[in-house]
N, C-alpha and C positions, 0 to 999 in steps of 0.2 A: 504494500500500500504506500502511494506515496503524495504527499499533500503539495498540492500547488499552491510557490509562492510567484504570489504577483508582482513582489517588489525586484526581485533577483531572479530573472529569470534562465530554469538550467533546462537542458537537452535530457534531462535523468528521463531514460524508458524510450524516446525516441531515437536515440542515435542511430539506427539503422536507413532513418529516414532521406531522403538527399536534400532536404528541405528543413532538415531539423532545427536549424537555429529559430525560421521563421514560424514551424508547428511550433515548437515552443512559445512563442511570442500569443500566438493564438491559442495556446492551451491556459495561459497568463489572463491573456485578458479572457476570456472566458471563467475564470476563477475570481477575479476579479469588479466582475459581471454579480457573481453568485454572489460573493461578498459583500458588495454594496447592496445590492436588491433587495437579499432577502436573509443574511448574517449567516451563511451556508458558505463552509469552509471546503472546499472543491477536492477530495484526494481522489487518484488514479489508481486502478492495480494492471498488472497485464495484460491482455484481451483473453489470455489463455488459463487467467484466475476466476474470470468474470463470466464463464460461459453461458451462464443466464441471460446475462445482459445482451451481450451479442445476438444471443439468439432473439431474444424480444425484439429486439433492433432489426436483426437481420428479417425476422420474419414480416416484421409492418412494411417493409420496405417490398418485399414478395406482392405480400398478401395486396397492398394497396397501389403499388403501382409497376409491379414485373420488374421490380429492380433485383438486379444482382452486383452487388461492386465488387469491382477484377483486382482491387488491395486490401495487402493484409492489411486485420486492424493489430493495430502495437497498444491498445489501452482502451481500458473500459470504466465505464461507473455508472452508478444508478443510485436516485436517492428519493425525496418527498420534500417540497418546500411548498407552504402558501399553496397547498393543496392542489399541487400539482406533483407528479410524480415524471422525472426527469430519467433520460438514460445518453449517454456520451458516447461517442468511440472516436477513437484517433486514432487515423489511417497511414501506414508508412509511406503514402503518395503525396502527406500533406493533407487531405481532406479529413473534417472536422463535421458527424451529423450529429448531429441531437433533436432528440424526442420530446415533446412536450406534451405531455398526457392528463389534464385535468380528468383528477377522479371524482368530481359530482357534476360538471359540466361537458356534455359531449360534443359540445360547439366550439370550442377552444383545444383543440389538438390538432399540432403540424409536428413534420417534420425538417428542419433547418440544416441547410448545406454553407457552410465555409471553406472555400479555396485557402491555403496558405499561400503569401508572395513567394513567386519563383514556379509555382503549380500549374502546369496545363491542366484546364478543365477533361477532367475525365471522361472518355468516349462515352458510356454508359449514362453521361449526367448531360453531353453538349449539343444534342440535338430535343432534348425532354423540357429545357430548363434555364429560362437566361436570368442572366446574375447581377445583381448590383453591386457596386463598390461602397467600401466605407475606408476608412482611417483611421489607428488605432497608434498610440503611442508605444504600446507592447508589439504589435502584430504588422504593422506597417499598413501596406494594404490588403483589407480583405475583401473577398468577394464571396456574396451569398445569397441564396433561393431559398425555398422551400416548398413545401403542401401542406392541403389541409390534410388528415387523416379520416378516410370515410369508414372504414371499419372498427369492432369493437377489439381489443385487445388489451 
């Protein structure tokens, strides 16, 4: 398990990545995100600890829209904040999805794509999904989509 610090930010569990310094950056400010929003301290374990997680993740993504992503994930988590139940993965391609699953409202669930700077958009994601940029003082430039989530899970 390992706790994302946003102030310092390290390549720990990424390194395989070829984008690692910038996933990092965007694993930060994501953590970051968590922290001011909702006072939820962001830790990571390995995709290969987490296999639950993955799998919920991997499966919304099937089930709701024939997705299958062609990288590994390097890190997983899943949590409950403000009554939303959250799950993460970060991809050794640089991509970043996360889940956003309100558990009493079935109107308020997407799921959220982040490119790290330096990341070609993923063949899987570049004809489905255009992306808007943001700017991040951790993450540099990012770029992100998402959907709604039409089924229950």
């Amino acid at each position: 398990m390992y706790q994302v610090n946003f102030e310092t930010v390290s390549t720990v569990g990424l390194e395989t990545s070829p984008v690692a310094s910038a996933l990092a950056g965007l694993r930060a400010n994501e953590a970051r995100y968590f922290k001011n929003k909702y006072g939820h301290t962001l830790t990571v374990q390995p995709a290969a600890e987490a296999q639950a997680t993955v799998d919920w993740v991997h499966r919304i993504l099937k089930e709701d829209r024939d997705l299958v992503i062609g990288s590994r994930p390097l890190e997983a988590t899943q949590f409950e904040a403000g009554g939303i139940r959250f799950g993460y993965m970060f991809y050794q391609s640089g991509l970043s999805i996360n889940v956003m699953y309100t558990i009493d409202d079935a109107k308020k669930r997407a799921v959220g794509f982040k490119l790290s700077e330096g990341m070609e958009v993923p063949a899987e994601l570049a004809s489905r999904f255009k992306f808007a940029t943001q700017r991040s003082k951790l993450a540099g430039t990012i770029r992100g989509s998402f959907f709604v989530i039409k089924g229950e899970h």
